[in-house]
C-alpha positions in Angstrom: -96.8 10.0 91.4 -93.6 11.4 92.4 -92.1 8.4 93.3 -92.9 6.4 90.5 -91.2 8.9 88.3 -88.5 8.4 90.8 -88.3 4.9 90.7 -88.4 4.9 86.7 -85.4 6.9 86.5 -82.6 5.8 88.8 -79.9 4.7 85.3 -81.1 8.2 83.7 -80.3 10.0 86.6 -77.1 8.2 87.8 -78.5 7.0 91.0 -77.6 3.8 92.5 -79.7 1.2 94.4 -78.6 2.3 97.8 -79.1 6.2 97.1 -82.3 5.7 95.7 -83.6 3.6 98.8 -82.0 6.6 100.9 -84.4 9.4 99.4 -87.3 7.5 99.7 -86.9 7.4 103.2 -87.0 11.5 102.8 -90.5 13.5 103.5 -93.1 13.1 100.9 -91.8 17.4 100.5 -88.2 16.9 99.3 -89.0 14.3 97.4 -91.8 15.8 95.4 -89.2 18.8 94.8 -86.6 16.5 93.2 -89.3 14.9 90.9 -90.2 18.2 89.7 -86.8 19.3 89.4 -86.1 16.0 87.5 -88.8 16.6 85.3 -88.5 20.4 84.6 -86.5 21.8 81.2 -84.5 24.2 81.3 -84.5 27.0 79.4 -82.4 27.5 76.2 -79.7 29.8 75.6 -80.4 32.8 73.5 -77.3 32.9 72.1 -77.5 29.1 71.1 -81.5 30.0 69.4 -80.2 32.7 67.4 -76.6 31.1 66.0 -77.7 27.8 66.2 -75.7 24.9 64.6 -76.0 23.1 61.6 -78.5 20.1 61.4 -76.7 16.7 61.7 -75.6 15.6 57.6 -77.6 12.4 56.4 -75.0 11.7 54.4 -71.5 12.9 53.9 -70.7 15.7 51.5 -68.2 14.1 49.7 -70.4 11.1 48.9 -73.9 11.7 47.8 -77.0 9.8 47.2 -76.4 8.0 43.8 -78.7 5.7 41.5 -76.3 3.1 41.7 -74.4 2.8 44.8 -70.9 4.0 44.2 -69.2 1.0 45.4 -70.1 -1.4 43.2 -67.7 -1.9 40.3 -70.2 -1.3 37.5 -70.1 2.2 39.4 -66.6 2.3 39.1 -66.5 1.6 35.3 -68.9 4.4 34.6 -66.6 6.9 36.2 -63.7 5.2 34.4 -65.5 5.5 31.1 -67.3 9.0 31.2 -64.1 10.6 32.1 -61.7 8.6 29.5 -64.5 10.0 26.7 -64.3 13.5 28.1 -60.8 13.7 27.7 -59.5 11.8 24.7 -59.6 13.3 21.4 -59.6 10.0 19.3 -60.3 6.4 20.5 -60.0 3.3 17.7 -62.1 0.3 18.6 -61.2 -3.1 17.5 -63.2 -6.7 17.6 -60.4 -9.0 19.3 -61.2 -12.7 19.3 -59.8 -14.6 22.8 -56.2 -12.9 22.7 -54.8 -14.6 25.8 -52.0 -12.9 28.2 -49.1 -13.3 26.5 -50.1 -12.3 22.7 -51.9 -8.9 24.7 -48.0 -8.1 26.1 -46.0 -9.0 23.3 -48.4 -6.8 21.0 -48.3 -3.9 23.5 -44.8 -4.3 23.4 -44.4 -3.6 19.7 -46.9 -1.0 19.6 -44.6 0.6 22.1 -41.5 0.8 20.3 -43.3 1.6 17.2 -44.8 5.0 18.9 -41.6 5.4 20.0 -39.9 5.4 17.6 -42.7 7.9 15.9 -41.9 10.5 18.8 -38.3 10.2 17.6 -39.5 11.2 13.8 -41.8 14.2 15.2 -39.6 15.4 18.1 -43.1 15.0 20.4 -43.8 12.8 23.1 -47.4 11.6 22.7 -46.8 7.7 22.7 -47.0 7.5 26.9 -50.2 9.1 25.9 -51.4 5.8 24.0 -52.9 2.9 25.6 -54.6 -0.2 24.5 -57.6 -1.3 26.8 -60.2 -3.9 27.1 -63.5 -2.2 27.8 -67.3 -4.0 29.0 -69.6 -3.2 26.3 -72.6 -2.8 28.1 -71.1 -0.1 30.8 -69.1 1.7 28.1 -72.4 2.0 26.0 -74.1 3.7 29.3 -71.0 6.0 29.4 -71.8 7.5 26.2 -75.1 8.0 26.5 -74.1 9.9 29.8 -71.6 11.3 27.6 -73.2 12.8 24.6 -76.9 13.0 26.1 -77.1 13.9 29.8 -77.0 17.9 30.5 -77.8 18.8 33.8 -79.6 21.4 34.4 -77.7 24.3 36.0 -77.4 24.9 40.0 -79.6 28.0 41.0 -77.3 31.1 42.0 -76.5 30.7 45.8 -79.0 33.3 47.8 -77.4 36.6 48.7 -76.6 37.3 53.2 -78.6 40.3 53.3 -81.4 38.5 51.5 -84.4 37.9 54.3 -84.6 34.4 53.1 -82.0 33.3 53.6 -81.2 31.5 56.6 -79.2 31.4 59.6 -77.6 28.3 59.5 -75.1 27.9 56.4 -76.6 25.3 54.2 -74.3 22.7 52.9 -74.3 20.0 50.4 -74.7 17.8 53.0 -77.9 19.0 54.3 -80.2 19.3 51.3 -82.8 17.1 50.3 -81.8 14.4 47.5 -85.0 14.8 46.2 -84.0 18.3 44.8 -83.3 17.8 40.8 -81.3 21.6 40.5 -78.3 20.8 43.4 -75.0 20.1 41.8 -74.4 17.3 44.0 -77.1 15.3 43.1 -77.0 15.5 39.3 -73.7 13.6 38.7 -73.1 10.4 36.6 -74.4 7.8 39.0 -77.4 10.2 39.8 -81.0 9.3 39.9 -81.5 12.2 37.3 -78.9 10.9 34.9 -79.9 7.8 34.6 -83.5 9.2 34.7 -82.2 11.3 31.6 -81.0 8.5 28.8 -83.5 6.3 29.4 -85.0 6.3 26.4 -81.7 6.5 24.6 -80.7 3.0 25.2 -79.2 1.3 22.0 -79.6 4.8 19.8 -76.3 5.7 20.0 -74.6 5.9 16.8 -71.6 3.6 17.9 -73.8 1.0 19.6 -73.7 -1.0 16.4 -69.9 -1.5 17.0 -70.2 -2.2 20.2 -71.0 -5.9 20.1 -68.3 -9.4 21.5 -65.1 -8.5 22.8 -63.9 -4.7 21.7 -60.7 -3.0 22.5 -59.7 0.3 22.7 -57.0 2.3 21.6 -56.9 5.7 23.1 -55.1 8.8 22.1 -54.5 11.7 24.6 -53.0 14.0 22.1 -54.5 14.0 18.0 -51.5 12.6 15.9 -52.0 11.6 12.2 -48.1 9.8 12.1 -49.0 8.1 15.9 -52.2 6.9 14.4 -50.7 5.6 11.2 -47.6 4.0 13.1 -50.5 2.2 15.5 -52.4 1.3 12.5 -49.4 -0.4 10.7 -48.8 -2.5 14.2 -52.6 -3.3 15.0 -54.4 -3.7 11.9 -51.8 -3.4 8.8 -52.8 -3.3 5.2 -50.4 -2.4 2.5 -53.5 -1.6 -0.3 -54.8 1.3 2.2 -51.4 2.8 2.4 -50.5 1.0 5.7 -47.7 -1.6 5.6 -46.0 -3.9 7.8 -42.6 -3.1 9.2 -40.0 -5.0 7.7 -38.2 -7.7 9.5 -35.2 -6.0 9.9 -36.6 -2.9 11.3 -38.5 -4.3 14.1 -37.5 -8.4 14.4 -40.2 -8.6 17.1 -43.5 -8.0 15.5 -42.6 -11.5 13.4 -42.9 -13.6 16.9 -45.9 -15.7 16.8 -47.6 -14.3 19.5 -47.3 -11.1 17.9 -48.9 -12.3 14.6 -51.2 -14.3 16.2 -52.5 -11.2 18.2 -52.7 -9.5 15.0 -54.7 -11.9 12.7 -57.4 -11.8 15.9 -57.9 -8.3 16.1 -60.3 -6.1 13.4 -60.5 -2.7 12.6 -64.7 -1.6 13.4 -64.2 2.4 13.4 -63.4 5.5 15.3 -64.9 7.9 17.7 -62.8 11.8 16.9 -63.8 14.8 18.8 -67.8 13.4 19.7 -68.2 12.3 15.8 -68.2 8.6 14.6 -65.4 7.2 11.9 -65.8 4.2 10.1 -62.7 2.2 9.3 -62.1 3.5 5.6 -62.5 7.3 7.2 -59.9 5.9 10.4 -57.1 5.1 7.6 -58.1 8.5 5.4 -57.0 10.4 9.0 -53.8 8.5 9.5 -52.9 8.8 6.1 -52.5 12.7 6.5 -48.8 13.7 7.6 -49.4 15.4 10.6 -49.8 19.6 10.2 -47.8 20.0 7.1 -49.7 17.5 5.2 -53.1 19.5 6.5 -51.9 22.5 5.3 -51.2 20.9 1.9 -54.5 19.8 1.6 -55.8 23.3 2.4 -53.7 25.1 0.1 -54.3 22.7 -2.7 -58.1 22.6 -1.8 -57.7 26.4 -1.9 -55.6 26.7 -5.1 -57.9 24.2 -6.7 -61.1 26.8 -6.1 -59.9 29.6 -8.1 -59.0 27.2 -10.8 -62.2 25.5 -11.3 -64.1 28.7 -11.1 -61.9 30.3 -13.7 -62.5 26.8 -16.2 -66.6 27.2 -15.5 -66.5 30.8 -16.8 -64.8 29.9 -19.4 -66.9 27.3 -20.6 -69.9 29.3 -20.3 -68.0 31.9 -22.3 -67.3 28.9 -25.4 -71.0 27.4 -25.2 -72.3 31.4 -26.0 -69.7 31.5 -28.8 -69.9 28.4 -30.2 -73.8 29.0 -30.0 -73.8 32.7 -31.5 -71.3 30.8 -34.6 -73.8 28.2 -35.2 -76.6 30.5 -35.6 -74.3 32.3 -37.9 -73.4 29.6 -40.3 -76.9 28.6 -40.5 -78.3 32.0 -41.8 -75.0 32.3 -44.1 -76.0 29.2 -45.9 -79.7 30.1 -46.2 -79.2 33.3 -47.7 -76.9 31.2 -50.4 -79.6 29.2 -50.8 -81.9 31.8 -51.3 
């Protein structure tokens, strides 16, 4: 029995051919006494039991088990969406119809100089700020779900070191089980629990109506009535709604035909302002304010005009009882002359 084991293991023990051949020659004695002592375990370390190391990560902890594998460009998109809705303010969205290359360029360019030009007015700098972006439909759509419906649940407190349940080995991200629902690693965007969570939200998001062909997108990193009316005049002018053109001589370039072409393809649909939905009359309401100062004129005459109506609804109640109470009166004066 001995030797069998013997011969089984000459690669694991790092004994050639000719070695090998040498011990069997041994007594049956020192040969049994190397099988056992190839077969024996030794005895672990007690400092290596009681600070043992952490188990080997199944995956790494910058990475985590996902839904959809983060690689993949739809994947990609999500990320890129979910964090453009978390941190712009205001987003337009417009229908374009098959603006090629150079029309796209030529009608950035323009928007640029406009905004520009805006900063100049204002004293800000918000037009680097302002982009103009084609977005897919059907990945944007799952972005605001994610957005506006998805609320993970919040990761448990982490144990305290002189609790008795806690263990010996420091537990990482990398180490717990994907299958748990309440770890902050595994309830991000491309989780299974996200997408677990909007489900049965598909296609009930107010904006999914608009969110049907080819849309654009033009994003605003800083809320800016004057930006948004200078973009609106470039994008989608309309001298009725109090947006107009600029004149030839102002800005020579927006008359190229690429420019107007661009312009005759793309449509106003609505807005999306601080999680609530615009339509386009309420888009062109917001850039017609003039910036703070025309806010605060609203207010004050919203707040002026309060005092006023109440004072003209007492005082029609006060005429209605007089002119009541005089009625009354000239109608018994002229019975008792009848009388």
């Amino acid at each position: 029995m001995a030797l069998q084991q013997i011969r089984n293991t000459p690669r694991r023990l790092g004994i050639c051919s000719r070695c090998l051949r040498q011990l069997r020659r041994r007594s049956p004695s020192s040969t049994r006494h190397l099988a056992t002592a190839t077969v024996a375990t030794p005895a672990a370390d007690p400092y290596q039991i009681v600070n043992s190391p952490p188990p080997i990560a199944r995956y790494p902890a910058s990475q985590p088990p996902s839904h959809k594998p983060p690689d993949l460009r739809n994947a990609q998109l999500i990320r890129q969406y979910t964090s453009l809705l978390r941190s712009t303010p205001l987003m337009i969205f417009f229908s374009h119809f098959n603006l090629q290359a150079r029309e796209w360029s030529s009608l950035r360019r323009e928007l640029t100089i406009a905004l520009a030009k805006c900063d100049k007015q204002q004293e800000t700098d918000i037009s680097p700020g302002i982009k103009v972006q084609v977005i897919q439909t059907v990945m944007f759509e799952y972005a605001l779900r994610l957005t506006d419906y998805y609320r993970p649940s919040p990761a448990p407190p982490p144990p305290h070191p002189t609790d008795p349940s806690t263990p010996t080995s420091e537990s990482t991200i990398s180490n717990v089980s994907p299958n748990d629902p309440s770890h902050p690693s595994l309830t991000h965007d491309l989780s299974r629990q996200a997408y677990s969570a909007i489900l049965d939200m598909k296609n009930k998001h107010p904006l999914t109506p608009l969110l049907h062909g080819p849309i654009a997108l033009l994003t605003f990193s800083q809320f800016s009535p004057p930006h948004l009316a200078a973009a609106l005049s470039i994008l989608a002018p309309d001298k009725a709604s109090g947006f107009p053109a600029p004149k030839r001589r102002v800005m020579p370039g927006y008359y190229d035909p690429p420019v107007q072409s661009a312009v005759q393809k793309l449509l106003l649909l609505g807005a999306r302002a601080e999680g609530r939905v615009f339509d386009h009359l309420q888009v062109r309401w917001v850039g017609g304010l003039e910036g703070m100062e025309g806010l605060r004129a609203q207010l004050v005459q919203l707040l002026g005009a309060s005092p006023a109506g109440l004072v003209r609804s007492l005082e029609a109640v006060g005429t209605s009882v007089w002119a009541t109470m005089e009625g009354r009166r000239t109608m018994l004066g002229e019975e008792e002359k009848g009388e």
